[in-house]
mmCIF file of the N, C-alpha and C atoms, coordinates in Angstrom:
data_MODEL
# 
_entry.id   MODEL 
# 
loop_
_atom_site.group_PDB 
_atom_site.id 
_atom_site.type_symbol 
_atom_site.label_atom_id 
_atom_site.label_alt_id 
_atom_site.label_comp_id 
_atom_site.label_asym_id 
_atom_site.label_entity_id 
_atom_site.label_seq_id 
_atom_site.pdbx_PDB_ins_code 
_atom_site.Cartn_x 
_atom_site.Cartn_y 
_atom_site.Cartn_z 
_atom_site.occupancy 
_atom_site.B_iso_or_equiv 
_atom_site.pdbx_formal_charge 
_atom_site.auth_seq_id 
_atom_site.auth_comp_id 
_atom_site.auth_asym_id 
_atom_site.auth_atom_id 
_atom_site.pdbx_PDB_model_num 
ATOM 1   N N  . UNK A 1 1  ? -35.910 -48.342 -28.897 1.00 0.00 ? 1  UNK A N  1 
ATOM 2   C CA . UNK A 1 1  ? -35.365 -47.060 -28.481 1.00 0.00 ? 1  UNK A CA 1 
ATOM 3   C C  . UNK A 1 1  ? -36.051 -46.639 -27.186 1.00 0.00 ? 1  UNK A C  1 
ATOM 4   N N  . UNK A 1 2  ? -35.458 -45.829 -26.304 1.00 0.00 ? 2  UNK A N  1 
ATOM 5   C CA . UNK A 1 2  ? -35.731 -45.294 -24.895 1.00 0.00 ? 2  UNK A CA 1 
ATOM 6   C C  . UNK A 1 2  ? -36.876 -43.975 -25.266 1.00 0.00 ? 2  UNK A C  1 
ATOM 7   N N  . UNK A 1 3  ? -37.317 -43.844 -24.129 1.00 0.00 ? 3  UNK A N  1 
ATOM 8   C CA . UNK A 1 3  ? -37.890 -42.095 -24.481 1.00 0.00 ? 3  UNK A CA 1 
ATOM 9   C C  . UNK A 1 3  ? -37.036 -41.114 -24.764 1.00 0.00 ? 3  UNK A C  1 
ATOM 10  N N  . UNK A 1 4  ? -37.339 -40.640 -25.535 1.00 0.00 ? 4  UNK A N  1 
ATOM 11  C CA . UNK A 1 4  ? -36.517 -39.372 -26.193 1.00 0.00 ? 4  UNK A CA 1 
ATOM 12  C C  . UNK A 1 4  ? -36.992 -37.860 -25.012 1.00 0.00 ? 4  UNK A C  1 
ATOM 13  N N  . UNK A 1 5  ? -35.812 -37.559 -24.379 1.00 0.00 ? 5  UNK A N  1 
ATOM 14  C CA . UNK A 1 5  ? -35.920 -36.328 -23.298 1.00 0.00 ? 5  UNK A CA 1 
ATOM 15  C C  . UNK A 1 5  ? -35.523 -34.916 -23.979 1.00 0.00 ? 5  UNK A C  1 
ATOM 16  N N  . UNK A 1 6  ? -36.437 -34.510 -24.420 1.00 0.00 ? 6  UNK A N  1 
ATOM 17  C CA . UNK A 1 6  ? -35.886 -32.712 -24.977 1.00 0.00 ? 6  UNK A CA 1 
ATOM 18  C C  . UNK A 1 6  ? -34.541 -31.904 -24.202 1.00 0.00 ? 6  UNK A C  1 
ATOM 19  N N  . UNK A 1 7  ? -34.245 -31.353 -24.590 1.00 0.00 ? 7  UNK A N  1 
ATOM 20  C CA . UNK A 1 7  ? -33.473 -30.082 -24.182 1.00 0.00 ? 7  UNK A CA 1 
ATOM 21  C C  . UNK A 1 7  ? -33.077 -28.899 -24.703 1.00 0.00 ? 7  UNK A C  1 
ATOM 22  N N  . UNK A 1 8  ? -33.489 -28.013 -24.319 1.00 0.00 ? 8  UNK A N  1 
ATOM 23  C CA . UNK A 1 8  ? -33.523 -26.504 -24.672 1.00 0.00 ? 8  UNK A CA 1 
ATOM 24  C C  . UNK A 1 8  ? -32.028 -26.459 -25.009 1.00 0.00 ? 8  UNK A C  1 
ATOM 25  N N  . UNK A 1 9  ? -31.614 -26.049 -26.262 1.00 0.00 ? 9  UNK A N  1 
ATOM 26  C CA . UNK A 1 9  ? -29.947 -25.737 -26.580 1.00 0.00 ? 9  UNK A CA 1 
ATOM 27  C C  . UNK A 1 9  ? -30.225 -24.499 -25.904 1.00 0.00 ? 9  UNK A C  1 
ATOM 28  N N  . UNK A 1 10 ? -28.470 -24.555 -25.371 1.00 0.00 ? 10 UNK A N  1 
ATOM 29  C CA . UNK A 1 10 ? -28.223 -22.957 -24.762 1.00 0.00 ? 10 UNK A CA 1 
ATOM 30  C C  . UNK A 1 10 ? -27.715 -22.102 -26.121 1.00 0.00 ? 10 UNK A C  1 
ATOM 31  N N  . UNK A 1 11 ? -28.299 -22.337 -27.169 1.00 0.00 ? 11 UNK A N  1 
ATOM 32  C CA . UNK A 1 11 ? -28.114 -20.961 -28.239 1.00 0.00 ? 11 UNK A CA 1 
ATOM 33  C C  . UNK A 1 11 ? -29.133 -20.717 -28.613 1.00 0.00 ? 11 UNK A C  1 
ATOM 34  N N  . UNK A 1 12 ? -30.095 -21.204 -27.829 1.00 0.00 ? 12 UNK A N  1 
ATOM 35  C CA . UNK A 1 12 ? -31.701 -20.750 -28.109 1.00 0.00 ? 12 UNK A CA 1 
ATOM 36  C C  . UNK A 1 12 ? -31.804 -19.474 -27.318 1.00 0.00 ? 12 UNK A C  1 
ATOM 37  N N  . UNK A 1 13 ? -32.254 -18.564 -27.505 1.00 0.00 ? 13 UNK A N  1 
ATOM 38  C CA . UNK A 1 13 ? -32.879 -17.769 -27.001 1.00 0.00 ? 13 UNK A CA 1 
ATOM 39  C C  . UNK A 1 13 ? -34.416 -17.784 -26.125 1.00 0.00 ? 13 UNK A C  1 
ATOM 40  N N  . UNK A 1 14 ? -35.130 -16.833 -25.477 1.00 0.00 ? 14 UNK A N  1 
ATOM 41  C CA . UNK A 1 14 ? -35.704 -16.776 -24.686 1.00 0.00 ? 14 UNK A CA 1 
ATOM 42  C C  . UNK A 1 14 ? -37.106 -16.162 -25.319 1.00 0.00 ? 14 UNK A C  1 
ATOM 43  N N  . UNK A 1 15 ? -36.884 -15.510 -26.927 1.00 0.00 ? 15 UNK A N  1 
ATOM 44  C CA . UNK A 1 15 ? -37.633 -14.903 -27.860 1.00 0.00 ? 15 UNK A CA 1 
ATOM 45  C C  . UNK A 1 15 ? -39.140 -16.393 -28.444 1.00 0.00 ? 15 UNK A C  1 
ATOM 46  N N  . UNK A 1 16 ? -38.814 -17.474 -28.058 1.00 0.00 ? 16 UNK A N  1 
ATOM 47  C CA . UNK A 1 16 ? -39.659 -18.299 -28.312 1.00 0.00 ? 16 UNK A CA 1 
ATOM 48  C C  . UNK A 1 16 ? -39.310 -19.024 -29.801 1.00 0.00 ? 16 UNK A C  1 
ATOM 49  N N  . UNK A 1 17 ? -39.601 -18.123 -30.649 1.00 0.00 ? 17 UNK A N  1 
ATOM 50  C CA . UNK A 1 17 ? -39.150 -18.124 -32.253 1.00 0.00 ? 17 UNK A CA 1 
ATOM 51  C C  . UNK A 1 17 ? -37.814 -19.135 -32.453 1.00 0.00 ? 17 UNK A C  1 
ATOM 52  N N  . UNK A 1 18 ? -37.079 -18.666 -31.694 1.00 0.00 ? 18 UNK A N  1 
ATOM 53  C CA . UNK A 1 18 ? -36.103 -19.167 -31.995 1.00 0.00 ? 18 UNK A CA 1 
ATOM 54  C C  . UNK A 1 18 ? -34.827 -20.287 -30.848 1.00 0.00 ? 18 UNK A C  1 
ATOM 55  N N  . UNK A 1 19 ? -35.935 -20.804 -30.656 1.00 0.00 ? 19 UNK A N  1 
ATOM 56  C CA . UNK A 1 19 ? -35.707 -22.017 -29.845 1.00 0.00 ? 19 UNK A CA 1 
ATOM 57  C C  . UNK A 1 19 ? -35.280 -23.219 -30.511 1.00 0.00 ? 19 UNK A C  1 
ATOM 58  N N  . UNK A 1 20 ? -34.499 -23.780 -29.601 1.00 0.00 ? 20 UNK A N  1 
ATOM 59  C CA . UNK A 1 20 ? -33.953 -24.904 -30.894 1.00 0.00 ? 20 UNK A CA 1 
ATOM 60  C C  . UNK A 1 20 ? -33.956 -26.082 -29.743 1.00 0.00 ? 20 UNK A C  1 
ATOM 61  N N  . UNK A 1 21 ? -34.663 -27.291 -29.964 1.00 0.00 ? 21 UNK A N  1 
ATOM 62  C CA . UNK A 1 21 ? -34.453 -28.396 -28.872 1.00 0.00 ? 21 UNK A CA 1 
ATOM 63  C C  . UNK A 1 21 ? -33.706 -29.117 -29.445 1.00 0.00 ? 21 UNK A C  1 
ATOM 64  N N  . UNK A 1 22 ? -33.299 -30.288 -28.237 1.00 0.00 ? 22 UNK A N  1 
ATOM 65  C CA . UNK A 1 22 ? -32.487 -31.694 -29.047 1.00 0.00 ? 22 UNK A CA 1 
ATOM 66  C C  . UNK A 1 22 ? -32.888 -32.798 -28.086 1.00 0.00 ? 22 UNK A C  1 
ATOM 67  N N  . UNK A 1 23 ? -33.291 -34.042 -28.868 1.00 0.00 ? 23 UNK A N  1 
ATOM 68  C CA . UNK A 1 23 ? -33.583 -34.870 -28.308 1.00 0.00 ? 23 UNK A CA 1 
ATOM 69  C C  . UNK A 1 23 ? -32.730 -35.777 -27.571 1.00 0.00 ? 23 UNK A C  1 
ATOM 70  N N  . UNK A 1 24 ? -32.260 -36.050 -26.424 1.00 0.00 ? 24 UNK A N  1 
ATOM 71  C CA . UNK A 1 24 ? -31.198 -37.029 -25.142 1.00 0.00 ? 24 UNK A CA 1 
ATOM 72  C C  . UNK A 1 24 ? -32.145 -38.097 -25.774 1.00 0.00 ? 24 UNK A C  1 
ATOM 73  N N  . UNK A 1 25 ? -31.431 -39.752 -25.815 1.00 0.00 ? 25 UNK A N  1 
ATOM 74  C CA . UNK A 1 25 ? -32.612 -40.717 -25.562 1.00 0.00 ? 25 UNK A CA 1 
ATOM 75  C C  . UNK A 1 25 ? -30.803 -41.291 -25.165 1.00 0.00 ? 25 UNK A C  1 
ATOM 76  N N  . UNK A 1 26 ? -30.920 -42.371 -24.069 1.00 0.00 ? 26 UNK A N  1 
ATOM 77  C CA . UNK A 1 26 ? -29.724 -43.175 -23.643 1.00 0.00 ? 26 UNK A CA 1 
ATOM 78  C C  . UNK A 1 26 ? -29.308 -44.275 -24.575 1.00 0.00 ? 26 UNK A C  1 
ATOM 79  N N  . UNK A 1 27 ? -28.260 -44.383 -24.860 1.00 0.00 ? 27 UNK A N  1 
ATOM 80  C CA . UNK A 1 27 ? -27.383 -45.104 -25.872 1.00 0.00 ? 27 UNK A CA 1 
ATOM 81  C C  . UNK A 1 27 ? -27.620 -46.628 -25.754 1.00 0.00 ? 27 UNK A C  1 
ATOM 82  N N  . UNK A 1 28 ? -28.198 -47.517 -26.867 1.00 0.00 ? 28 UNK A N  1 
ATOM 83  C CA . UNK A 1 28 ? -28.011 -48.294 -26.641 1.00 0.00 ? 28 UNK A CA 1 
ATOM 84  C C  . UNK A 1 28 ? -26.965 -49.747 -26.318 1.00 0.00 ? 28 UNK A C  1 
ATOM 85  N N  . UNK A 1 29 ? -25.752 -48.939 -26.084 1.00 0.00 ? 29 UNK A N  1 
ATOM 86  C CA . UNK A 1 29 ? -24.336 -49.495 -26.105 1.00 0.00 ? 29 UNK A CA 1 
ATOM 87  C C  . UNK A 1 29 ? -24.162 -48.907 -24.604 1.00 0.00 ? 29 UNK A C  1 
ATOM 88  N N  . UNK A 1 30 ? -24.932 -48.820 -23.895 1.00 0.00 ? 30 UNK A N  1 
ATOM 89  C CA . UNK A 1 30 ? -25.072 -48.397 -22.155 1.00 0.00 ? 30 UNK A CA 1 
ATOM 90  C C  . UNK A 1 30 ? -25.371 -49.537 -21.632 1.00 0.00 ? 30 UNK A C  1 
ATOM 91  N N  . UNK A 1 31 ? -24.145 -49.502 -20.334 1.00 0.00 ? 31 UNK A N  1 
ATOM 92  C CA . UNK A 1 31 ? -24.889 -50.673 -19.708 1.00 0.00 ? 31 UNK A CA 1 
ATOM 93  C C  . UNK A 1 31 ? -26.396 -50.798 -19.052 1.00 0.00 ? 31 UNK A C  1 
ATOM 94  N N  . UNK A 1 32 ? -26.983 -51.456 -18.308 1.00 0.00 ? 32 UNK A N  1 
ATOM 95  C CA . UNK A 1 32 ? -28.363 -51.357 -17.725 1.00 0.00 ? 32 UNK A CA 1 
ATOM 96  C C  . UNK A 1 32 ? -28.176 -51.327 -16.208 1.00 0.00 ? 32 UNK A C  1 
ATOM 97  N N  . UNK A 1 33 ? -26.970 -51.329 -15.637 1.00 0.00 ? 33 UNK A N  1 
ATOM 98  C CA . UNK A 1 33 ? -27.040 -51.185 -14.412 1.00 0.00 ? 33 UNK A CA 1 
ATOM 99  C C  . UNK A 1 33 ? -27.020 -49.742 -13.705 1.00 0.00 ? 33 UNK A C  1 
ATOM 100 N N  . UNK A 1 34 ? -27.116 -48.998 -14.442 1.00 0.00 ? 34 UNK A N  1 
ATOM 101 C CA . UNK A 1 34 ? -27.256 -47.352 -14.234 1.00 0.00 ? 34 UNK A CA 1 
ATOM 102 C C  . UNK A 1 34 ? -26.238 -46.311 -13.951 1.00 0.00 ? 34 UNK A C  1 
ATOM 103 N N  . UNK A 1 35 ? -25.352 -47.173 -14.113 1.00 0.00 ? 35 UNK A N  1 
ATOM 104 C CA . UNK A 1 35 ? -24.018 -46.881 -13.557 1.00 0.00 ? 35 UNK A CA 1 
ATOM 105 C C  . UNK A 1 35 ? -22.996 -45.939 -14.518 1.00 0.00 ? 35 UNK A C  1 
ATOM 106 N N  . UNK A 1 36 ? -23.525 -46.881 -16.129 1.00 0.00 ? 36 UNK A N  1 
ATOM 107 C CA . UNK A 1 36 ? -22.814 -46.590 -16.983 1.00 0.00 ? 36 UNK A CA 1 
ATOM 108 C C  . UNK A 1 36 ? -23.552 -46.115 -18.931 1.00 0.00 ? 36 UNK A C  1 
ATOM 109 N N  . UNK A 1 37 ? -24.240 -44.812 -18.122 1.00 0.00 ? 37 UNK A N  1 
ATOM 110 C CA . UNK A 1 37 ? -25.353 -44.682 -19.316 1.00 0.00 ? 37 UNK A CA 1 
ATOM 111 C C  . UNK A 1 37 ? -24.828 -43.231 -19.926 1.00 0.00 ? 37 UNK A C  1 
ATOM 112 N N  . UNK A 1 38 ? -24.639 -43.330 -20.932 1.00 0.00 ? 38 UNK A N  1 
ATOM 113 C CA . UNK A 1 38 ? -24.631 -42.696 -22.019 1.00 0.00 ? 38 UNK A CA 1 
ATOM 114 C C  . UNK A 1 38 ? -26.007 -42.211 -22.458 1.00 0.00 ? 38 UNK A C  1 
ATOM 115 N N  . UNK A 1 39 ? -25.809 -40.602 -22.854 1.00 0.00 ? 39 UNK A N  1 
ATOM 116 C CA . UNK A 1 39 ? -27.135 -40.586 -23.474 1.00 0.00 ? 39 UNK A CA 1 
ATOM 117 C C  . UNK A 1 39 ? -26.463 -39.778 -25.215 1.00 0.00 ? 39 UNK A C  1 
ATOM 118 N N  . UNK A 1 40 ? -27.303 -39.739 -26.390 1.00 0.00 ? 40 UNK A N  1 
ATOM 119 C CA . UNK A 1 40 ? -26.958 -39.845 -27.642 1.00 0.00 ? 40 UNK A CA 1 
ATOM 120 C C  . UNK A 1 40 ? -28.282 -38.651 -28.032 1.00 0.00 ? 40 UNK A C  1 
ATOM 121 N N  . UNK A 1 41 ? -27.731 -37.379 -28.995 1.00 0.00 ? 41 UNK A N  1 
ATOM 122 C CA . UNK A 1 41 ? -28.372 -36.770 -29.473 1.00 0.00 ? 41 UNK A CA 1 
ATOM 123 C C  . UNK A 1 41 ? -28.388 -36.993 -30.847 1.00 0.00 ? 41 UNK A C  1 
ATOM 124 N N  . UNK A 1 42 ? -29.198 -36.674 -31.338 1.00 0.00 ? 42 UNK A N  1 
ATOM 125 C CA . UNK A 1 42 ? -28.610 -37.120 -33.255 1.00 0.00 ? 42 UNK A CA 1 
ATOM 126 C C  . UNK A 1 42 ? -29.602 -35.587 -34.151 1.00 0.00 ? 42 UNK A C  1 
ATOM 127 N N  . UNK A 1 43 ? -28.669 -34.700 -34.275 1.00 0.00 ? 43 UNK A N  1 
ATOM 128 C CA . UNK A 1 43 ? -28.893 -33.561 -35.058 1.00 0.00 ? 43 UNK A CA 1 
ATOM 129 C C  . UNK A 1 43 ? -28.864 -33.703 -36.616 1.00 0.00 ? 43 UNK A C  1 
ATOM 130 N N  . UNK A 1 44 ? -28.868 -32.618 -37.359 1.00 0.00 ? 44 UNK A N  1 
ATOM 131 C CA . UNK A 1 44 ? -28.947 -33.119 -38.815 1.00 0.00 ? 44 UNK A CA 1 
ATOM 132 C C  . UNK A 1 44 ? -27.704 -33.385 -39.533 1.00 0.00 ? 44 UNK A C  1 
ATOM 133 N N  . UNK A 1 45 ? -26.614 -32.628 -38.783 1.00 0.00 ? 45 UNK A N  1 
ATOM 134 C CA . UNK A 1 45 ? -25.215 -32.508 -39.263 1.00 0.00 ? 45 UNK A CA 1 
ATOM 135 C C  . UNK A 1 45 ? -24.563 -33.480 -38.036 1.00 0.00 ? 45 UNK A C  1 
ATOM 136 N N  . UNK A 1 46 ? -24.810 -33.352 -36.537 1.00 0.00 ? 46 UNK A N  1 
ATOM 137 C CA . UNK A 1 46 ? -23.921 -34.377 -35.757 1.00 0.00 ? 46 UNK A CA 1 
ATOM 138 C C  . UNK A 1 46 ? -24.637 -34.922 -34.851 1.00 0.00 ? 46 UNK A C  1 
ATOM 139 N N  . UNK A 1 47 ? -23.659 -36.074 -34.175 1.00 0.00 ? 47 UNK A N  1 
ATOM 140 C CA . UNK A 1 47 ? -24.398 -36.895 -32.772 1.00 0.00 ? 47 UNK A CA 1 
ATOM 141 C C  . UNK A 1 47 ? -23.633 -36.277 -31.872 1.00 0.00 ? 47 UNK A C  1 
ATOM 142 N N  . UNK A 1 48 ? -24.718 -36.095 -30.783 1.00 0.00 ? 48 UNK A N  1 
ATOM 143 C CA . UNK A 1 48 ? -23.625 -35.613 -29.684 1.00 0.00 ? 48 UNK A CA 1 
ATOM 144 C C  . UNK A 1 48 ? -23.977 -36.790 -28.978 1.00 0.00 ? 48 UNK A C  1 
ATOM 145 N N  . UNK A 1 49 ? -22.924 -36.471 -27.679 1.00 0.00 ? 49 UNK A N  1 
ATOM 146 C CA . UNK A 1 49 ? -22.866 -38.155 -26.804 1.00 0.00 ? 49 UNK A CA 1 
ATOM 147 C C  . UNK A 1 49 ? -22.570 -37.076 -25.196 1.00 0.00 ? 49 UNK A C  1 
ATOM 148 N N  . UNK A 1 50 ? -23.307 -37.888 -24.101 1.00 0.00 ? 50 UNK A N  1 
ATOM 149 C CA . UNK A 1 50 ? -22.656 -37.244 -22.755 1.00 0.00 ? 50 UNK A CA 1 
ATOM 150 C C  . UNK A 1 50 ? -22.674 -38.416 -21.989 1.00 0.00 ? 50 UNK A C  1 
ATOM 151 N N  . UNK A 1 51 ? -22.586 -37.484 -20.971 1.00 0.00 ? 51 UNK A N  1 
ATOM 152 C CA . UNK A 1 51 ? -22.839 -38.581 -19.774 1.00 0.00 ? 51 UNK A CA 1 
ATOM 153 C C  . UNK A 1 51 ? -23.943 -38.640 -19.013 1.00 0.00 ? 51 UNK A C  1 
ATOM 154 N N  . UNK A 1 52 ? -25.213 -39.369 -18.732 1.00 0.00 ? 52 UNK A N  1 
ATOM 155 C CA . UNK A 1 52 ? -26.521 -38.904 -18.068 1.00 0.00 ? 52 UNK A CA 1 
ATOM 156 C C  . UNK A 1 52 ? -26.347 -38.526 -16.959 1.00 0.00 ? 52 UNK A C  1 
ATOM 157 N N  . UNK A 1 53 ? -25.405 -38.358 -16.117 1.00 0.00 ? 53 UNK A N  1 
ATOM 158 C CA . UNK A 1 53 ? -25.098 -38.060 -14.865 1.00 0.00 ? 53 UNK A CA 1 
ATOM 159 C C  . UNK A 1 53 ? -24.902 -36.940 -14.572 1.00 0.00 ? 53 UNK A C  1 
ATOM 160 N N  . UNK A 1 54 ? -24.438 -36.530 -15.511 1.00 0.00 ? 54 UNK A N  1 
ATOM 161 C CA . UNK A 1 54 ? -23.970 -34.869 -15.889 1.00 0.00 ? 54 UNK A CA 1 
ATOM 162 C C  . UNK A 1 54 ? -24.139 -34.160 -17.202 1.00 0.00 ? 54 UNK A C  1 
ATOM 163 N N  . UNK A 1 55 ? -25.570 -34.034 -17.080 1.00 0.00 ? 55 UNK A N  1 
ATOM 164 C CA . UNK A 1 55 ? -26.591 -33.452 -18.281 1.00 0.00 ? 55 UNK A CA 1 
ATOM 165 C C  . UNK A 1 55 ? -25.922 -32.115 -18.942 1.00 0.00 ? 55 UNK A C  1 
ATOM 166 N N  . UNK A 1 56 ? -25.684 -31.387 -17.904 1.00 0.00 ? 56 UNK A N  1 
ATOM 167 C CA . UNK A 1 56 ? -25.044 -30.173 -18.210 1.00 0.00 ? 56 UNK A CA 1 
ATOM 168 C C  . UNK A 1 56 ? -23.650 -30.091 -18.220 1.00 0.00 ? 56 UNK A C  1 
ATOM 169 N N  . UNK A 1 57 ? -23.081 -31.025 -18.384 1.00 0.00 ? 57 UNK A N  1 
ATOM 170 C CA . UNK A 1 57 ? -21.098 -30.928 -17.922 1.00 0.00 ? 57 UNK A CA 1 
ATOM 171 C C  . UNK A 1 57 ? -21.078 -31.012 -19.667 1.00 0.00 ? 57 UNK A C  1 
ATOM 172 N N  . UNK A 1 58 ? -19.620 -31.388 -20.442 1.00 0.00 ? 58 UNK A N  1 
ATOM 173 C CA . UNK A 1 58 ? -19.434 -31.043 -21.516 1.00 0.00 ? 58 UNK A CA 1 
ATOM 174 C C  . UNK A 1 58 ? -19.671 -32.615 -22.095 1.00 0.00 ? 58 UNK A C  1 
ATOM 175 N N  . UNK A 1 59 ? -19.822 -32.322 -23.604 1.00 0.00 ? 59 UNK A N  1 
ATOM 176 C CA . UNK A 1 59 ? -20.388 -33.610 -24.518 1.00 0.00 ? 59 UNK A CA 1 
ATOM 177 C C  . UNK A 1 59 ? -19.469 -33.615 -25.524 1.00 0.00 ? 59 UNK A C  1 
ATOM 178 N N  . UNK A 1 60 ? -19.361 -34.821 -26.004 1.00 0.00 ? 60 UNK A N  1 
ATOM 179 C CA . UNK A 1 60 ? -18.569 -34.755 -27.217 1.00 0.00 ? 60 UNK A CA 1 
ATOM 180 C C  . UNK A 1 60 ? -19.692 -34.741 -28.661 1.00 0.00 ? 60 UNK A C  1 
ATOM 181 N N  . UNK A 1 61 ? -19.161 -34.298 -29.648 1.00 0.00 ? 61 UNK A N  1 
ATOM 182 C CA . UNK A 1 61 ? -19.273 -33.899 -30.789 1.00 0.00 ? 61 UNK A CA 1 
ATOM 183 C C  . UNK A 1 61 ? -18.967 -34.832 -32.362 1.00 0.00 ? 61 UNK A C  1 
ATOM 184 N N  . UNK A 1 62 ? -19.507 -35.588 -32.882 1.00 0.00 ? 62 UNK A N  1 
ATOM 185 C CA . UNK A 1 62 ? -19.148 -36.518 -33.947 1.00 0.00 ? 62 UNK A CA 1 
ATOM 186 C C  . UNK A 1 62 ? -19.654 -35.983 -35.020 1.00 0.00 ? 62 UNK A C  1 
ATOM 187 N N  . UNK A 1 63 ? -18.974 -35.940 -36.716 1.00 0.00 ? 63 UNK A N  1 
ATOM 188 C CA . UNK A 1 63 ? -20.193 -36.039 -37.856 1.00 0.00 ? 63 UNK A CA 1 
ATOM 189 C C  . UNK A 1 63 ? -20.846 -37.754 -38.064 1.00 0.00 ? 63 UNK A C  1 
ATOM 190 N N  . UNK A 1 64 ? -21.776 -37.708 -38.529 1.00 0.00 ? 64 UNK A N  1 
ATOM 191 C CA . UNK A 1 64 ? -22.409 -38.781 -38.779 1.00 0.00 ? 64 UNK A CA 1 
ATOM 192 C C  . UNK A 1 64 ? -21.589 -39.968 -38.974 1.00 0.00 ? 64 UNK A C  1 
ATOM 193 N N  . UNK A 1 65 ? -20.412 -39.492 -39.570 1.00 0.00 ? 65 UNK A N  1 
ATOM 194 C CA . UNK A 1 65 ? -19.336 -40.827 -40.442 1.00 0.00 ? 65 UNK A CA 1 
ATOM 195 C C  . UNK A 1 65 ? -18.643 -40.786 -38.954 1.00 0.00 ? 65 UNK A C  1 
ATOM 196 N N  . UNK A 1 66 ? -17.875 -40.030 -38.338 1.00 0.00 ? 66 UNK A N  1 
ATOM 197 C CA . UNK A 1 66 ? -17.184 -39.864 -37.159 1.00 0.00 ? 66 UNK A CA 1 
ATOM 198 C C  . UNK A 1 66 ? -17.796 -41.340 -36.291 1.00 0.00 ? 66 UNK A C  1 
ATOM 199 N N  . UNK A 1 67 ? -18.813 -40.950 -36.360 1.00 0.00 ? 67 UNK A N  1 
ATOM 200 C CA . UNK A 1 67 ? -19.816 -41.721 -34.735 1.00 0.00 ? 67 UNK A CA 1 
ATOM 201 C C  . UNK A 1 67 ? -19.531 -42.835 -35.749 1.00 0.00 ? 67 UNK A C  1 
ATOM 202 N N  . UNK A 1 68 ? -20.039 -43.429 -36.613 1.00 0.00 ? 68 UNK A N  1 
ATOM 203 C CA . UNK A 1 68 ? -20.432 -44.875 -37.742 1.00 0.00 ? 68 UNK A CA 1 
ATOM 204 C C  . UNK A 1 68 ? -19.152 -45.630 -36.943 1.00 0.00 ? 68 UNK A C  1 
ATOM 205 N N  . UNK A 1 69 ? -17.503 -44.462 -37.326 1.00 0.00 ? 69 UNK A N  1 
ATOM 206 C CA . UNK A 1 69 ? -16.701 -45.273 -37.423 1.00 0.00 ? 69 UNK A CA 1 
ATOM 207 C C  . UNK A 1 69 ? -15.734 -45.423 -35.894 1.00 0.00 ? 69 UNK A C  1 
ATOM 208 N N  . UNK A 1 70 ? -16.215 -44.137 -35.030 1.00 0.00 ? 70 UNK A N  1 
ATOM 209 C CA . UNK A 1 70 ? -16.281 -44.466 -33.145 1.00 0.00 ? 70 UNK A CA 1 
ATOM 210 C C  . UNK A 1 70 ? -17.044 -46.007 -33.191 1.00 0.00 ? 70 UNK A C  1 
ATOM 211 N N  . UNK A 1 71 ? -17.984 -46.200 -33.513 1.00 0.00 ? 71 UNK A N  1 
ATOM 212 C CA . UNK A 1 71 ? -18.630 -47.575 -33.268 1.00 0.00 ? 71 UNK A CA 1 
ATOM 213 C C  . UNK A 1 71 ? -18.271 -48.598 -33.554 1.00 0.00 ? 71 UNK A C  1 
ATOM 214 N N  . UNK A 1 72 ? -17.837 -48.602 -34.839 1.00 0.00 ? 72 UNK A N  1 
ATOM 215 C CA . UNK A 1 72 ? -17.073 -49.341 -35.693 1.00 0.00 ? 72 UNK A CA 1 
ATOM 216 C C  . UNK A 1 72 ? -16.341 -50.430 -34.686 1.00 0.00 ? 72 UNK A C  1 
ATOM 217 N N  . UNK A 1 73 ? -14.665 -49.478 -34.126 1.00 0.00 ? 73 UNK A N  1 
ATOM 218 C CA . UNK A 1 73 ? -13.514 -49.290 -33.529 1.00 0.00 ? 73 UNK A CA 1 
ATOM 219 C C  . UNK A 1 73 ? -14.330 -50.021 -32.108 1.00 0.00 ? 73 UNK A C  1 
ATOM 220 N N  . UNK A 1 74 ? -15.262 -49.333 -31.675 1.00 0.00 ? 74 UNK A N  1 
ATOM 221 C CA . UNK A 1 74 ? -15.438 -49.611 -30.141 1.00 0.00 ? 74 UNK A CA 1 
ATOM 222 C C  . UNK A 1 74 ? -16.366 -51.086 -30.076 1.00 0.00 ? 74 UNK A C  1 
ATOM 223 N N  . UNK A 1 75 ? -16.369 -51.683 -31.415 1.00 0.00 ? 75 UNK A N  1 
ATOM 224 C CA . UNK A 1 75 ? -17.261 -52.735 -31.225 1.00 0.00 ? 75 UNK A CA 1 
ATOM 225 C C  . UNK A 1 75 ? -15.658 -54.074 -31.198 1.00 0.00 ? 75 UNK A C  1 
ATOM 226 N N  . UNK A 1 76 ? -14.690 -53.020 -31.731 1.00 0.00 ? 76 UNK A N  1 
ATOM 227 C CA . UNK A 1 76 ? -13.439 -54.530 -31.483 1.00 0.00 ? 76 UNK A CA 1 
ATOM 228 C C  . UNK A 1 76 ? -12.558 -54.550 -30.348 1.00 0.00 ? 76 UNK A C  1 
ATOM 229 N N  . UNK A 1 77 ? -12.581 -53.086 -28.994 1.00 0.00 ? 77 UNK A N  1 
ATOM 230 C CA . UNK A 1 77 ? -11.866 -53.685 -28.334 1.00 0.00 ? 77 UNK A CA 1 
ATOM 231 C C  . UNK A 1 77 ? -12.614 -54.219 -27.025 1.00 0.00 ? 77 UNK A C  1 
ATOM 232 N N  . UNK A 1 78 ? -11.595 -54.945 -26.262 1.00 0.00 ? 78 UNK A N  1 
ATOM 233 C CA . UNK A 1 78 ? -12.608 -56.048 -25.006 1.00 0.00 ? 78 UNK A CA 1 
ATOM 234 C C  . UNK A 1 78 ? -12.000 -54.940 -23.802 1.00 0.00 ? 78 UNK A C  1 
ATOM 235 N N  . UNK A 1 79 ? -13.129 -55.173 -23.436 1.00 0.00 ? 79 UNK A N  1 
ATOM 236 C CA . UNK A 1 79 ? -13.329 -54.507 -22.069 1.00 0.00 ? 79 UNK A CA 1 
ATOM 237 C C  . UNK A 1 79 ? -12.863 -55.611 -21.177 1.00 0.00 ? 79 UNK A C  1 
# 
């Protein structure tokens, strides 16, 4: 696994208490030429997935079974 990069959720507040992080670490189904990296959060209820390029642009959203069976699917078609 990669280093795991924190990030402050934006439904955290500024109160300290109630801060909530999530760990980015880049997908290991990313290519290595930098071009094409995925990074993968894994919460208690979902994985989120973005794009490392655009940390802050929008992410998609899976439950645990969701992502299993995204992987599943994306391990049979050819690029």
């Amino acid at each position: 696994m990669t280093e795991l990069t924190w990030f402050k959720s934006s439904y955290s507040t500024n109160e300290g208490a109630a801060c909530v992080e999530i760990a980015w670490h880049k997908s290991s189904y990313s290519g290595n030429e930098g071009t094409e990296c995925v990074e993968v959060a894994d919460t208690t209820t979902s994985v989120l997935v973005r794009d490392s390029k655009d940390k802050s642009g929008p992410h998609l959203t899976f439950t645990p079974d969701g992502w299993q069976s995204f992987l599943a699917y994306a391990a049979t078609v050819e690029v």
